[in-house]
C-alpha positions as CSV (number, residue, x, y, z in Angstrom):
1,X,79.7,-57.3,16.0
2,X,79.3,-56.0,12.9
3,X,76.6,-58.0,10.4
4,X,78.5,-59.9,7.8
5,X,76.6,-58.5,5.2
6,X,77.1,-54.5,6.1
7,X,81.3,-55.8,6.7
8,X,81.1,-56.6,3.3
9,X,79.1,-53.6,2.3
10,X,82.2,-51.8,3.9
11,X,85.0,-53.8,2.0
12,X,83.4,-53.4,-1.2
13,X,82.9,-49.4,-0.7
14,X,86.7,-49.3,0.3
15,X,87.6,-50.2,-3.1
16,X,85.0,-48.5,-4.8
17,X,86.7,-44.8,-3.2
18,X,90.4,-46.1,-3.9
19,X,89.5,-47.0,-7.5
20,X,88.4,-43.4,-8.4
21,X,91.5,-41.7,-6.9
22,X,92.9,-39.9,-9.2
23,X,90.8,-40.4,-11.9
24,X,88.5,-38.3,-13.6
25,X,85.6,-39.7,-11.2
26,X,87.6,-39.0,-8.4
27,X,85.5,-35.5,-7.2
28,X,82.0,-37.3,-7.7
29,X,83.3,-40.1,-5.2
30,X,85.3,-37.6,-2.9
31,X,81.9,-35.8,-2.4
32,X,80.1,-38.8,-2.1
33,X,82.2,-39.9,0.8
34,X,82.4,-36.5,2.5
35,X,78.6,-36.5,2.3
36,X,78.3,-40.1,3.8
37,X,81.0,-39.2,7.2
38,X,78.5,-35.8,7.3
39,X,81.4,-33.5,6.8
40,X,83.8,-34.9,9.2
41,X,86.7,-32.9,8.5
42,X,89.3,-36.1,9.2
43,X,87.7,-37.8,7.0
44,X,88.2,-35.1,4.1
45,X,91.9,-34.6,5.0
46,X,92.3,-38.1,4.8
47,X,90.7,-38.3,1.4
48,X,92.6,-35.6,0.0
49,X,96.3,-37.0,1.7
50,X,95.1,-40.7,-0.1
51,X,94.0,-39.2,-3.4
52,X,97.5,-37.4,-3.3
53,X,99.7,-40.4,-2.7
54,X,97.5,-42.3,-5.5
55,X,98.2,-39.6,-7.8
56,X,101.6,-38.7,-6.9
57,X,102.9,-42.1,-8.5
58,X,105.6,-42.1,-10.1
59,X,103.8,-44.5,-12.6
60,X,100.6,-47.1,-13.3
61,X,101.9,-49.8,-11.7
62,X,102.9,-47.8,-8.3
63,X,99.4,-46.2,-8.3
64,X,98.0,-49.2,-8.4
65,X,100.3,-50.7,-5.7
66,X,98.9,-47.3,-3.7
67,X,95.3,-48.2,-4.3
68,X,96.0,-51.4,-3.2
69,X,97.7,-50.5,0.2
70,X,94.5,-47.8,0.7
71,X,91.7,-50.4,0.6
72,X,92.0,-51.8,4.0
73,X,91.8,-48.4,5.2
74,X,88.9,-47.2,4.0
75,X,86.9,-50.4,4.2
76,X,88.0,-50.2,7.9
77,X,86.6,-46.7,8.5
78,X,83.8,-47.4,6.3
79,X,82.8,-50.8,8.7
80,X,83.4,-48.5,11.9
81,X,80.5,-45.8,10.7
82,X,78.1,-48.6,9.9
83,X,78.6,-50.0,13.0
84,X,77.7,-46.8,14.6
85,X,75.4,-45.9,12.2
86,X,73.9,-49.1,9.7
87,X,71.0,-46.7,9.0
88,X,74.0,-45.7,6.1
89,X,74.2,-48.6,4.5
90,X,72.0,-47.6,1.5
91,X,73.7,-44.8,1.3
92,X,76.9,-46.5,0.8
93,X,75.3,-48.7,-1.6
94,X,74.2,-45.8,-3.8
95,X,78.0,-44.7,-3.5
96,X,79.0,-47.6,-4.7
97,X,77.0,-48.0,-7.7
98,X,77.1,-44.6,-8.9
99,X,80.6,-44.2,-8.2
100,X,82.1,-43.6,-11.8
101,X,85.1,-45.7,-12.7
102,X,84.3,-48.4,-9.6
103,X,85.8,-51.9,-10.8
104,X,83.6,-55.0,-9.9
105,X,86.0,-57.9,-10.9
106,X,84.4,-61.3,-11.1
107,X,86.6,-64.9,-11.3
108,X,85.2,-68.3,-12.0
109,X,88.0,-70.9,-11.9
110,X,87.6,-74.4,-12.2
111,X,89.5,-77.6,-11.5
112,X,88.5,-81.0,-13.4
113,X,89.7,-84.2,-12.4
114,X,93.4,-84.4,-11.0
115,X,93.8,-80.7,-12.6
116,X,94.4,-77.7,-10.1
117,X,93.9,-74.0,-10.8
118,X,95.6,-71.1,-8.9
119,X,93.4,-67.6,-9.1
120,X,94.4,-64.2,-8.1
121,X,92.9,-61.0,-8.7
122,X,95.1,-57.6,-8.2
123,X,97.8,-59.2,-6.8
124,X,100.6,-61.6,-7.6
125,X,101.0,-65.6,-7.4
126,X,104.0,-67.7,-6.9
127,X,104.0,-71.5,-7.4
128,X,107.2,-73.5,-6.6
129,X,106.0,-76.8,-8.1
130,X,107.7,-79.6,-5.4
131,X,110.1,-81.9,-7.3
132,X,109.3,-84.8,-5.3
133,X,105.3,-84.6,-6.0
């Protein structure tokens, strides 16, 4: 099993590659990646088919909707090469920080007393408040 550091490693380099699709970081990162799999041709098809879709969206909010469907993805074939090969990890790392345009979002939220907080990030909520509560 993977460690839970290098899985998370993995997640956050799967959003670091979907945020620069289709932006003007987006060869930088590409290259990056393609360097990281060793050339694997699969890997740069897949690039390029994702990059497309991103790009191909009919507007913001579908592109993001895009990016957000991709991340999964790539975290999950980033986690499968450090599991066959960890010795990446820094690698990744150095992907991630350098990658131009990557988003790090940070959320503090914080409930006092009978109070209650609902946090999302990228996403959507939806709170039915209970009548009888």
């Amino acid at each position: 099993m993977l460690e839970e550091s290098l899985t998370a490693l993995a997640a956050a380099g799967g959003g670091a590659v979907v945020a620069a699709m289709a932006t003007d970081a987006w060869q930088v990162t590409r290259d990056g990646v393609v360097r990281l799999f060793r050339g694997r041709a699969e890997v740069e098809g897949r690039l390029e088919e994702d990059a497309a879709l991103v790009a191909g969206a009919e507007d913001a909010q579908a592109a993001d909707d895009a990016r957000q469907a991709l991340v999964p993805a790539w975290a999950l074939r980033l986690r499968a090469l450090l599991a066959e090969h960890p010795e990446y990890a820094d690698e990744l790392r150095a992907l991630i920080r350098d990658a131009p345009g990557a988003q790090q979002s940070v959320q503090h939220n914080t409930a006092h007393d009978n109070a209650r907080v609902f946090g999302v990030q990228h996403g959507n909520i939806v709170f039915h408040r209970n009548p009888d509560a």
